[in-house]
Backbone bond lengths (Angstrom), bond angles and torsions (degrees), N, CA, C in turn:
res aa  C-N    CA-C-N  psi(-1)  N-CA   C-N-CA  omega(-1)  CA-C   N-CA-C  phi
1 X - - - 1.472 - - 1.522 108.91 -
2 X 1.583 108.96 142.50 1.759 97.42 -155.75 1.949 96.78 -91.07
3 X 1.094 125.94 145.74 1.827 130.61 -176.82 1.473 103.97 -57.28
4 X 1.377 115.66 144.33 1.478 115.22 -161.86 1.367 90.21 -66.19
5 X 1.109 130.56 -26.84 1.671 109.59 -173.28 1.162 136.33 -75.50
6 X 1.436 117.79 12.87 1.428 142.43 -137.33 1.362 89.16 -84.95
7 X 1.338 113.77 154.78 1.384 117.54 164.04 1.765 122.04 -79.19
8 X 1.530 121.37 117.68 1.181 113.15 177.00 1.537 126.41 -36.15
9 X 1.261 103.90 -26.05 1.907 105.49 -161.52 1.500 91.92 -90.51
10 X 1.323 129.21 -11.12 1.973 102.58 155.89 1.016 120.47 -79.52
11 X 1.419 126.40 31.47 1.614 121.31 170.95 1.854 89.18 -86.75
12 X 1.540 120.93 -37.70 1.405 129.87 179.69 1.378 124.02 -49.32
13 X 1.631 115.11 -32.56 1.800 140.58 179.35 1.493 98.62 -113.52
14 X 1.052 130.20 68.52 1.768 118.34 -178.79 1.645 102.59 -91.43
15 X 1.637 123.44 -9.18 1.437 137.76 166.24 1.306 106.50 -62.57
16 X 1.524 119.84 -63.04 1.225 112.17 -163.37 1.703 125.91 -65.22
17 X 1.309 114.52 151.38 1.505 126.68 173.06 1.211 118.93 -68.80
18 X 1.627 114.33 129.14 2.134 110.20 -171.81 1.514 96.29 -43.01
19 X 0.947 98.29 166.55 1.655 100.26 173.05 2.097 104.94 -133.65
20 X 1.258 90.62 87.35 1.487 114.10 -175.39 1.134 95.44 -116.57
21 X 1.802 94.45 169.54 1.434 97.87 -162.12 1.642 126.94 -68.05
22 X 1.309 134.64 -1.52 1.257 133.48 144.13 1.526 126.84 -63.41
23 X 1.158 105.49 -22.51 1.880 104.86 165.98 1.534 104.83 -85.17
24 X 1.226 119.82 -14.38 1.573 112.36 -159.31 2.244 93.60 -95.34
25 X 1.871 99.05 -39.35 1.576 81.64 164.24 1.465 118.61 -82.63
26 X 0.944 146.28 -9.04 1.556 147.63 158.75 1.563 105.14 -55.05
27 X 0.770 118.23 -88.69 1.763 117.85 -179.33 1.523 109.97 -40.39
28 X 1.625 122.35 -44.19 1.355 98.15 169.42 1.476 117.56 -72.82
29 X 1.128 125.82 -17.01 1.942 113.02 179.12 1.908 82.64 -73.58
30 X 1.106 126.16 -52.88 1.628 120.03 -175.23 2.062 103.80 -27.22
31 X 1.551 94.12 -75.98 1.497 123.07 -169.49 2.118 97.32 -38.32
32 X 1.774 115.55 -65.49 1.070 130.62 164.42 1.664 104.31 -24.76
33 X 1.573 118.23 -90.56 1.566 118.15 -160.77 1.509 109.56 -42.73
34 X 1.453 109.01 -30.10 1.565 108.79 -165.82 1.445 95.75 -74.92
35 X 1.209 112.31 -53.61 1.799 114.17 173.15 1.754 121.79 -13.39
36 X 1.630 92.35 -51.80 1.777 127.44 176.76 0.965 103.84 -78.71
37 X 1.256 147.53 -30.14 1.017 133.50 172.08 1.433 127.76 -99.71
38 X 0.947 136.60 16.92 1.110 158.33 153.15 1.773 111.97 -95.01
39 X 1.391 116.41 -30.83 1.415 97.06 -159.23 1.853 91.69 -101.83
40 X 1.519 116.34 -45.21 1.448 130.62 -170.83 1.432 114.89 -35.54
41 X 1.250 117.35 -54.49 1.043 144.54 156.35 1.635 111.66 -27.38
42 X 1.380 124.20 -87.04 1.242 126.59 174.54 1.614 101.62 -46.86
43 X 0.892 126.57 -44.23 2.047 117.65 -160.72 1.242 100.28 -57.79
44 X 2.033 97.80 -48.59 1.540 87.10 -169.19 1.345 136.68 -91.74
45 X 1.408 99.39 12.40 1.400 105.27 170.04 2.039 113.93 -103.03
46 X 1.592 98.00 1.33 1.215 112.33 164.23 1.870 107.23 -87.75
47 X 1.053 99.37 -30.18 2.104 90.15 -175.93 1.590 89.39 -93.91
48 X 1.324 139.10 6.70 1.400 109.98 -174.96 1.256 95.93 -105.42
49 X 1.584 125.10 -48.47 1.392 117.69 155.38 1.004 146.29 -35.65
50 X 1.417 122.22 -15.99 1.262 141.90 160.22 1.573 128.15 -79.63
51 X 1.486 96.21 -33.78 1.340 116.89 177.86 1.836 109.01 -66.14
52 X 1.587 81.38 -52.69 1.545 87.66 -176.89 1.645 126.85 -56.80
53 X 1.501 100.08 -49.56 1.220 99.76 -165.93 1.703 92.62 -147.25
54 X 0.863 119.65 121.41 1.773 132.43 -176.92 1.081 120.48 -68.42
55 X 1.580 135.32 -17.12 1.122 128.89 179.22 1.484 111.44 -110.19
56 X 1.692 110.22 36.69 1.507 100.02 179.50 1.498 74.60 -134.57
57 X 1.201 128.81 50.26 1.912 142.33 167.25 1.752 79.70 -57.90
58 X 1.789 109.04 -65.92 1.933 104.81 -146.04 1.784 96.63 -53.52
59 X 1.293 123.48 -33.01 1.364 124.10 -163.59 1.873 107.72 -73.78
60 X 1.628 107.93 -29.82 1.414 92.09 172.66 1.298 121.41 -93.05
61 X 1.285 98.94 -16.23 1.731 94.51 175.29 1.505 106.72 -57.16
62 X 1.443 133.15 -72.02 1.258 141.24 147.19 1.724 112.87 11.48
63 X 1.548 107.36 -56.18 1.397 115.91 154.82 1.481 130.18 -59.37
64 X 1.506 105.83 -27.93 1.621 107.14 -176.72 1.575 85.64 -75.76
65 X 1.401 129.39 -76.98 1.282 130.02 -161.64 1.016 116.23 -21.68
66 X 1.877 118.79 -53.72 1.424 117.29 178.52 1.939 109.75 -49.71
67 X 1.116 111.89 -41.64 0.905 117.24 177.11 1.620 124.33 -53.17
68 X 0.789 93.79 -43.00 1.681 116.98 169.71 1.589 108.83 -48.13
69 X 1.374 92.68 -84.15 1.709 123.94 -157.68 1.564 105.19 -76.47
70 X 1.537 130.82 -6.76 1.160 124.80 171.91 1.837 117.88 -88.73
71 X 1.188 108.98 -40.34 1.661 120.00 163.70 1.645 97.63 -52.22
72 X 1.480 133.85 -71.00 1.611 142.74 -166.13 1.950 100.02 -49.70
73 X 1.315 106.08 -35.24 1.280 106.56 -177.59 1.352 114.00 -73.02
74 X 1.432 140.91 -36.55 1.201 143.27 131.35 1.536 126.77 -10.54
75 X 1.505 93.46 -75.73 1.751 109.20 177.22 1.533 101.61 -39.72
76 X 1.736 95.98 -67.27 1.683 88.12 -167.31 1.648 107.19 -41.31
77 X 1.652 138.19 -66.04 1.133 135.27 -168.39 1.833 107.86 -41.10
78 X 1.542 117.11 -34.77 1.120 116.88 167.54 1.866 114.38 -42.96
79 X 1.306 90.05 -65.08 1.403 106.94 -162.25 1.293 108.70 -44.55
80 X 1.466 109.26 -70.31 1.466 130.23 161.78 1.385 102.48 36.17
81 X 1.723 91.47 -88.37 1.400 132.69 -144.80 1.912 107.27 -48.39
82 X 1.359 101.74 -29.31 1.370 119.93 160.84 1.113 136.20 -56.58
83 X 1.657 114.08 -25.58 1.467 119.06 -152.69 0.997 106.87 -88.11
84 X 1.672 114.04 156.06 1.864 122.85 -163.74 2.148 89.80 -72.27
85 X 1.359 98.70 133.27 1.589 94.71 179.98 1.396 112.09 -103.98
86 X 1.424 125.68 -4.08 1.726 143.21 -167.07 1.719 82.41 -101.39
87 X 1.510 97.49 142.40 1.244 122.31 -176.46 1.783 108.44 -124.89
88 X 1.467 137.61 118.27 1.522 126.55 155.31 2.092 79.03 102.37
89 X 1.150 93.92 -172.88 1.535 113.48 172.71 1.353 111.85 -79.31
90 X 1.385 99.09 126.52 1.786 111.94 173.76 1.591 120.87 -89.75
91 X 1.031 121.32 136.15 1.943 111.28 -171.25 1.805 79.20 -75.22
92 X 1.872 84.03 152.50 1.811 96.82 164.74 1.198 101.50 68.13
93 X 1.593 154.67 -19.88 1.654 146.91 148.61 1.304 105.88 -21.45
94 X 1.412 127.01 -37.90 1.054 88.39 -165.90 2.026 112.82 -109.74
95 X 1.139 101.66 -16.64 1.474 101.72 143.69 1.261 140.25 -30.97
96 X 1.593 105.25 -63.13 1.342 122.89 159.69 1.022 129.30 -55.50
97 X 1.788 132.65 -31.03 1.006 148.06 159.86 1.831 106.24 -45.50
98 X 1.029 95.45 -70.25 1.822 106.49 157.70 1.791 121.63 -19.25
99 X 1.376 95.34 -59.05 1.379 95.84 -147.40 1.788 77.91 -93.82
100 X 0.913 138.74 -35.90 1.516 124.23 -160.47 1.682 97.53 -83.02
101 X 1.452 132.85 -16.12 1.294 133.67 161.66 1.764 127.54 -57.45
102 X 1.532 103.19 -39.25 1.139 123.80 168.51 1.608 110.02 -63.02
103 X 1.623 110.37 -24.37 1.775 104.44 167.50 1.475 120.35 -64.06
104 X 0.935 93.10 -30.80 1.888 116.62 -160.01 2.045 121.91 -94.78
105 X 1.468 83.70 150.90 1.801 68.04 -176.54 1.360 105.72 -78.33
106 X 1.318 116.23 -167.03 1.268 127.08 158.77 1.910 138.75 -47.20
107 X 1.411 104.24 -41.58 1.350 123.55 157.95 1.826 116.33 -62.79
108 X 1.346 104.83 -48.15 1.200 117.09 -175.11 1.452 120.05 -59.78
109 X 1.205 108.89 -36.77 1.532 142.70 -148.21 1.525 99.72 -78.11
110 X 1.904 105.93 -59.07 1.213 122.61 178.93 1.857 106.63 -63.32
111 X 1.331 109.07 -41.27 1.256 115.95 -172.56 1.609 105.83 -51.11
112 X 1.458 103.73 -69.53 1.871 113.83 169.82 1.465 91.84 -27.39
113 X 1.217 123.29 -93.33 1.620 127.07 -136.86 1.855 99.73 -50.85
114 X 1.208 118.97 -27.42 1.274 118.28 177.53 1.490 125.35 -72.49
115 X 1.255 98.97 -48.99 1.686 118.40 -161.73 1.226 90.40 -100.27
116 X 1.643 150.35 -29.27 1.187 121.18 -138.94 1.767 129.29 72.61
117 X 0.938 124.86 -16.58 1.965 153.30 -136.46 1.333 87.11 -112.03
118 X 1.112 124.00 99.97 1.817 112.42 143.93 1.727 110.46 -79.31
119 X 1.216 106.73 126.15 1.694 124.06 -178.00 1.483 99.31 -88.68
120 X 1.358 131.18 111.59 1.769 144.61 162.66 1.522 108.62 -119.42
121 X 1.308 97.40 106.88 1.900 96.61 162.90 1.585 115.07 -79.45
122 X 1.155 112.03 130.74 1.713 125.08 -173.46 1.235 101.26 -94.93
123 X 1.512 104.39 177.89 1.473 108.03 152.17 1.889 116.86 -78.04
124 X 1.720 101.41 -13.84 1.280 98.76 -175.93 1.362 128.27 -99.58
125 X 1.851 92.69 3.90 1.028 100.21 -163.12 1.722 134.11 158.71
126 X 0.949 128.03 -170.39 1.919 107.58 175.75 1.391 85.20 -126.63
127 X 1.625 91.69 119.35 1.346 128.31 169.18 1.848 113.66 -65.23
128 X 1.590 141.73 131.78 1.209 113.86 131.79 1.782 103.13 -114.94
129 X 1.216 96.50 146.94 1.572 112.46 -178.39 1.674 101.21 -110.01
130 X 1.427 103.88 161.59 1.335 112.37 -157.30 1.062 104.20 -155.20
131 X 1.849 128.39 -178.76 1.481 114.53 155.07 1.710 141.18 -46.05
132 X 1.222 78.90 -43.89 2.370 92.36 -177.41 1.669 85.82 -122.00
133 X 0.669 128.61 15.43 1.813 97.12 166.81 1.600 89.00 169.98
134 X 1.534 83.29 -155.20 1.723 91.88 -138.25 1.759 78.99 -158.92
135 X 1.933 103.36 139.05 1.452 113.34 172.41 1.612 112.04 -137.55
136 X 1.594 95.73 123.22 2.047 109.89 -169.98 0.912 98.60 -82.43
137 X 1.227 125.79 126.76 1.827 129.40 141.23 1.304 110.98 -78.06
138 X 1.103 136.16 132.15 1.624 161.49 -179.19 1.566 82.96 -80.06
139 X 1.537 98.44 150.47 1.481 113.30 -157.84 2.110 108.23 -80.71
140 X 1.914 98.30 -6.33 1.639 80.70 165.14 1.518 109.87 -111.34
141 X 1.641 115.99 25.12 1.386 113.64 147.57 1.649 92.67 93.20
142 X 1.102 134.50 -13.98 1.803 142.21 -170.60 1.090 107.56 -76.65
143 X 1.624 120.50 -56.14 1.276 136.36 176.25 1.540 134.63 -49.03
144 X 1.106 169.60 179.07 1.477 146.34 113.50 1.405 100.03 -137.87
145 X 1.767 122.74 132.64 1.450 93.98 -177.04 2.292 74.03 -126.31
146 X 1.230 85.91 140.94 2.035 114.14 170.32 1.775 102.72 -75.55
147 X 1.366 94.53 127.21 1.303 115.78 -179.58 1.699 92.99 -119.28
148 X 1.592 118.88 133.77 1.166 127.73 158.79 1.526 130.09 -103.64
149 X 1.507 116.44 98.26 1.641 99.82 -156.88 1.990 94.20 -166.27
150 X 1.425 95.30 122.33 1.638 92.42 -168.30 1.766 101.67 -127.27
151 X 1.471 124.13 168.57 1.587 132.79 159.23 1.111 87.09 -45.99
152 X 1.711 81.72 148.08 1.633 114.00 163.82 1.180 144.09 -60.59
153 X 1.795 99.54 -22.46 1.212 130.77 -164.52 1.544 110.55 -114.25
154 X 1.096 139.72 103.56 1.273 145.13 -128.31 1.864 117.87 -105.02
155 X 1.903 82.78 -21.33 1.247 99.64 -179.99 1.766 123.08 -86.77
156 X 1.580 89.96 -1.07 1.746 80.63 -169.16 1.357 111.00 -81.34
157 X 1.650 121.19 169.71 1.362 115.47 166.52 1.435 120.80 -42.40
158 X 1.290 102.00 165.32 1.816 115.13 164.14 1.555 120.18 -48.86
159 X 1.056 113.75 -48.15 1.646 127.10 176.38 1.527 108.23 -62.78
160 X 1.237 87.05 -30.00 2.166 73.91 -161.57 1.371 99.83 -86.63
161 X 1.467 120.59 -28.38 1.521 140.01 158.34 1.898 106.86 -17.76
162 X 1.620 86.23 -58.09 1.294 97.56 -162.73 1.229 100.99 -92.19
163 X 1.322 148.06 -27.88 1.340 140.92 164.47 1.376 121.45 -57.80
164 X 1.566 115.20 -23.14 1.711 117.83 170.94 1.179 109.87 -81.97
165 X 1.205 120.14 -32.70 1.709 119.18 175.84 1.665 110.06 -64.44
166 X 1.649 96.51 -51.08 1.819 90.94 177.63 1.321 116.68 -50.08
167 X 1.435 117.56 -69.14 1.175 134.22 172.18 1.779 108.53 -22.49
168 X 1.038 106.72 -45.23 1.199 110.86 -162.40 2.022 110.80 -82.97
169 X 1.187 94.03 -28.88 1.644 114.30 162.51 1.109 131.12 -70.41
170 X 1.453 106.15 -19.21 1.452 123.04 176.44 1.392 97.17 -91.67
171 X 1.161 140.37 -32.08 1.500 128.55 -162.52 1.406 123.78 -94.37
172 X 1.694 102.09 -8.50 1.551 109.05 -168.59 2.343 80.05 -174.49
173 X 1.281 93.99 134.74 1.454 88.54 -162.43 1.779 78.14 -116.25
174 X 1.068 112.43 -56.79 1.570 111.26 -146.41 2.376 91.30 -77.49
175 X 1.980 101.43 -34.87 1.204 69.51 157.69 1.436 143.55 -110.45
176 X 1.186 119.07 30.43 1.582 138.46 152.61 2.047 114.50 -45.97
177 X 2.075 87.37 -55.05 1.578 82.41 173.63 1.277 112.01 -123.49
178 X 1.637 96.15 58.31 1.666 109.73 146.68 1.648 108.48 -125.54
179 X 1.326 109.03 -27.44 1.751 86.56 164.02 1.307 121.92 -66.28
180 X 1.600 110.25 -37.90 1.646 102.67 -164.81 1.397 105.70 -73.58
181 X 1.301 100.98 -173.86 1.432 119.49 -162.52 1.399 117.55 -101.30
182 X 1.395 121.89 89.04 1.682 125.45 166.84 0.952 111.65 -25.24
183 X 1.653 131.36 106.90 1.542 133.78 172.60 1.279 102.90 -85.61
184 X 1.647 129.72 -53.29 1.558 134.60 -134.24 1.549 120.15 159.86
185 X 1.046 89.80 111.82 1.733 93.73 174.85 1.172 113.51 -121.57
186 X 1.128 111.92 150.63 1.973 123.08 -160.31 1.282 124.81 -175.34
187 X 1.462 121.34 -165.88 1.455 106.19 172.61 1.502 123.65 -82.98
188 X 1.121 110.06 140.42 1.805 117.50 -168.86 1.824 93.78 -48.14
189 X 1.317 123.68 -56.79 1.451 119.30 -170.22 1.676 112.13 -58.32
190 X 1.149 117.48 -18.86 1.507 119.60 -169.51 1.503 92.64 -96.17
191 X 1.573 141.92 -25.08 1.090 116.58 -174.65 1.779 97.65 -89.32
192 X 1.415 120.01 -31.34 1.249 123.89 166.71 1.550 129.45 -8.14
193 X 1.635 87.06 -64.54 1.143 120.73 176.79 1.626 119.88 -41.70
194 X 1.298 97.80 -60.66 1.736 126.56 -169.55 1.864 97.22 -72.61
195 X 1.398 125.88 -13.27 1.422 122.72 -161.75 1.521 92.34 -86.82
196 X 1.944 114.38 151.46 1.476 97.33 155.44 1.665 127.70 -56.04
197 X 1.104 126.44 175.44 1.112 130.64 175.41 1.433 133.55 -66.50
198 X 1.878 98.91 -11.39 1.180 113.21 -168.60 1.307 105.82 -107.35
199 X 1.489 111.05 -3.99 1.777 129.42 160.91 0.849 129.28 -44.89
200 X 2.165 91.65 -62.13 1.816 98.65 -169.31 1.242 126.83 -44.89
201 X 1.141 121.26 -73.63 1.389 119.24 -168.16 1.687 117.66 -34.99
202 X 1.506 115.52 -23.88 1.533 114.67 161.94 1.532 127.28 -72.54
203 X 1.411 109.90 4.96 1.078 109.58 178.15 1.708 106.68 -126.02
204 X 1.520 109.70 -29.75 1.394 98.01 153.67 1.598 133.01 -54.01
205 X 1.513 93.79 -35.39 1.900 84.92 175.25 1.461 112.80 -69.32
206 X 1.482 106.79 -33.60 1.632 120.57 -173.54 1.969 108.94 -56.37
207 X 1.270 103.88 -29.72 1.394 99.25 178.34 1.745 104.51 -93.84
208 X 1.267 120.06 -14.07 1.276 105.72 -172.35 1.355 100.36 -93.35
209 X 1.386 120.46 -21.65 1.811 122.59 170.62 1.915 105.73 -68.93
210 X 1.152 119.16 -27.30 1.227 122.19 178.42 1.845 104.68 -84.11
211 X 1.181 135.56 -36.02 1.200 103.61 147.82 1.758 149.97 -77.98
212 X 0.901 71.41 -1.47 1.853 88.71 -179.68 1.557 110.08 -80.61
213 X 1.202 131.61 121.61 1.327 127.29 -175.90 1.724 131.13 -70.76
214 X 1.233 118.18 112.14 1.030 116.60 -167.81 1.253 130.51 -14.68
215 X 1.734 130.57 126.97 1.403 97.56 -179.24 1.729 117.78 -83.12
């Protein structure tokens, strides 16, 4: 029988598995091997080519890159899931700006208006919430796995976007990230990478709140 606090919209996924913190380390050793397997492959057919015959160096490097740029291509889809999706001035932003501040502490508050990032510590984890999705830091801050999952209502501001998702994380955590959509989990610095610039710092605090022990 599902806990009264459950989120209505898993009556929609009644297939999928909670996604608590034993699904969340399973899928990252999943997310990890694929990492390896994608990159191992290219290196070593970049050091054997090299080994073999020295002047086909331009052809394995070419191989490292793949190696490179196929993991980053991931991240970015990670990242994505974060990105501000409202373009120009939104009517009611700044209302909403209002009312989704009043969720948040003081640290948090400033953090949003900067980053965009609502900061939530879980039980599973440190939450940042966003417009379309939402990114976990695993509690030693290494990890981050991208959740893709937005309101129903398509028209509201950016803020309130992000206040239905919080809200909604707060009321049911494990099923918040079992409806949304598993993008990618990886290393916190590689999705870093892929974030705008005006991100990071929401994800630097997000890993330094994920090591710090709950109070």
């Amino acid at each position: 029988m599902p806990a009264a606090n459950a989120l209505p919209e898993l009556a929609a996924v009644p297939w999928r598995q909670p996604t608590d913190a034993r699904w969340l380390r399973h899928w990252g050793r999943i997310w990890h091997a694929w990492t390896l397997l994608y990159t191992v492959p290219f290196i070593a057919a970049a050091a054997g080519m090299i080994w073999l015959e020295p002047l086909a160096t331009p052809v394995a490097i070419a191989a490292l890159a793949h190696a490179w740029i196929i993991p980053e291509l991931y991240a970015f889809r990670g990242a994505s899931v974060v990105r501000p999706k409202a373009r120009g001035a939104q009517p009611g932003e700044g209302v909403a700006q209002g009312l989704l501040g009043d969720l948040l502490g003081h640290s948090e508050r400033e953090l949003q208006r900067d980053t965009g990032l609502a900061l939530e510590r879980g039980s599973l984890g440190v939450w940042l919430v966003g417009e379309g999705g939402a990114l976990l830091l695993t509690p030693d801050g290494r990890r981050v796995h991208c959740f893709c999952v937005a309101a129903t209502d398509h028209e509201l501001p950016p803020s309130d976007r992000i206040a239905h998702l919080l809200l909604a994380l707060r009321q049911d955590e494990v099923g918040f990230a079992t409806v949304a959509n598993h993008a990618f989990a990886g290393a916190a610095w590689r999705v870093r990478r892929r974030l705008p610039a005006a991100m990071r710092p929401g994800l630097d605090s997000a890993r330094c709140a994920a090591k710090r022990p709950a109070e």
